[in-house]
C-alpha positions as CSV (number, residue, x, y, z in Angstrom):
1,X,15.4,5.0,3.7
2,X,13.5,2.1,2.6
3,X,11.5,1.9,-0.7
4,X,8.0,1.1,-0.6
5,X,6.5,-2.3,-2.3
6,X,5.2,-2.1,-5.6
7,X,1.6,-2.3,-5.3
8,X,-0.3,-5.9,-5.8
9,X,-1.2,-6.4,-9.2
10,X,-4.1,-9.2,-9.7
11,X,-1.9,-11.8,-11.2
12,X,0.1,-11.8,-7.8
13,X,-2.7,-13.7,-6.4
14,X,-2.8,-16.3,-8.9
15,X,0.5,-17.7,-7.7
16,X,2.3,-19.2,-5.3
17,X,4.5,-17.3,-3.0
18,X,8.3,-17.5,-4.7
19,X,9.5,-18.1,-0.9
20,X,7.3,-20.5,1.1
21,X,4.8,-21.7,-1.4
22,X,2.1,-20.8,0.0
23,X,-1.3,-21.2,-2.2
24,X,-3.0,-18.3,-4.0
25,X,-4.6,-15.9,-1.7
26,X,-3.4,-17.7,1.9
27,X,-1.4,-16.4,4.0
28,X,2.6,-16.9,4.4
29,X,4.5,-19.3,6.8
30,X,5.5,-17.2,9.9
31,X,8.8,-17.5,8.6
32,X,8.4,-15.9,5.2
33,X,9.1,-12.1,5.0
34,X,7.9,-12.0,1.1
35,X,4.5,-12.4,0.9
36,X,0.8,-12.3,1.8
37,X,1.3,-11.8,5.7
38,X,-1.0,-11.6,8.5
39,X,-0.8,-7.8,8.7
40,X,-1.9,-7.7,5.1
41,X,-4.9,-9.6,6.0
42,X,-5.8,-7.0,9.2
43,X,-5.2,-4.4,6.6
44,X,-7.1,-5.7,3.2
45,X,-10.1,-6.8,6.4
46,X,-10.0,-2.6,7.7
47,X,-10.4,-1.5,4.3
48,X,-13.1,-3.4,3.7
49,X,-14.7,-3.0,7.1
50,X,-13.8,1.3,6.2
51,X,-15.6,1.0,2.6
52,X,-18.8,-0.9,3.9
53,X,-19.4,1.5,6.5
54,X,-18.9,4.3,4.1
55,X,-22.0,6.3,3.3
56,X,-23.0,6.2,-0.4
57,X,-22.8,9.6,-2.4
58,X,-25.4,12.3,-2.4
59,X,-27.3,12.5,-5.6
């Protein structure tokens, strides 16, 4: 059984990734397995697409 990721905190995108050095908020090289990836981006883009289409609560 594998152990989840710690959640980002916002200082992790401030930095470069420790493996490929990749810039702030960019995505990985292919190769990399540690950071910001291309599935991250689909994910972070359906959660935003999700909360945008989200009806704002009743009064």
């Amino acid at each position: 059984m594998s152990i989840p990721p710690p959640p980002f905190e916002p200082a992790d995108f401030d930095e470069r990734c420790e493996t490929c050095h990749a810039p702030p908020g960019q995505l990985c090289q292919a190769w990399c397995d540690t950071g910001y990836t291309a599935e991250d981006a689909r994910a972070d883009a359906e959660r935003h697409d999700a909360h945008r289409d989200a009806k704002p609560p009743a009064p």
